[in-house]
N, C-alpha and C positions, 0 to 999 in steps of 0.2 A: 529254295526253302521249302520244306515238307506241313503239309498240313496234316495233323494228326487229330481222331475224336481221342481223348483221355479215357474215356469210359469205356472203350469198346480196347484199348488196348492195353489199360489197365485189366481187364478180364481174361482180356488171351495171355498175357502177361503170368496173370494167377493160377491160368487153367495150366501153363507150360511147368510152374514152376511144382504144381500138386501132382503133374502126372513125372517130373522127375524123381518126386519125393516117395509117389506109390513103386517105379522102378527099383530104389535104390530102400525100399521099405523105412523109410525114414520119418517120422512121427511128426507130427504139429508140436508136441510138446519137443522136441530137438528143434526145431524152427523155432519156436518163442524162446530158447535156453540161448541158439545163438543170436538171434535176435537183441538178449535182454528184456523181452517184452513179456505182456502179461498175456495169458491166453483168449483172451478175448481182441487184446490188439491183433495177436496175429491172426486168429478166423477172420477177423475186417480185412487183413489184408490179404488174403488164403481165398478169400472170397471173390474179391476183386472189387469190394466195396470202397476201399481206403486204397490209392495206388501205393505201390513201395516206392523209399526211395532212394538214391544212388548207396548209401550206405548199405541199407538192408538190403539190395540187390548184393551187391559183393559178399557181404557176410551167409547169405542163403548159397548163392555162388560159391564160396568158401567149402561152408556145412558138404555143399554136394560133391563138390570137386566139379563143376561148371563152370566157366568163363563167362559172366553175367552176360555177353555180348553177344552168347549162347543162345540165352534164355529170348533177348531182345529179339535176335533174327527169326526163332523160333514164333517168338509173337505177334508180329507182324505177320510172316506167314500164315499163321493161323488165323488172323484176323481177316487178311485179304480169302482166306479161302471160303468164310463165311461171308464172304462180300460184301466190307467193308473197305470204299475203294478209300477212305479219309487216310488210310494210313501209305499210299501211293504217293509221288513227288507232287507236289505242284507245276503245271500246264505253264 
């Protein structure tokens, strides 16, 4: 079983899912449209303040043409690179 910090991969999470969206030039306001959300929900979760969850993962997946599982692996990597070993298996 894997021990994860939420906080710290919830932000790699956000940071992965904002530099897909600068890629693919793709708006916050297109994220809260697919989302259904109001624009203040998605900055909290754009932010990495509020995590996403399996739903909004797919539907931003969706928007990008991403495979959320994409975005996950990408997050973690990023995480561990900044030396957060929480997201590593458990010993």
């Amino acid at each position: 079983m894997e021990s994860r910090a939420p906080s710290a991969v919830s932000a790699a999470l956000a940071d992965e899912i904002r530099a897909e969206m600068a890629r693919q030039r793709c708006t916050r306001r297109d994220v809260a449209a697919a989302l259904e959300a109001t624009p203040h929900t998605t900055e909290r979760r754009l932010s990495g303040d509020v995590p996403f969850d399996v739903v909004q993962l797919a539907r931003i997946g969706q928007l990008l043409g991403v495979d959320p599982a994409t975005f996950l692996r990408r997050a973690d990597e990023r995480a561990l690179s900044h030396g957060d070993t929480s997201t590593q298996p458990a010993a």
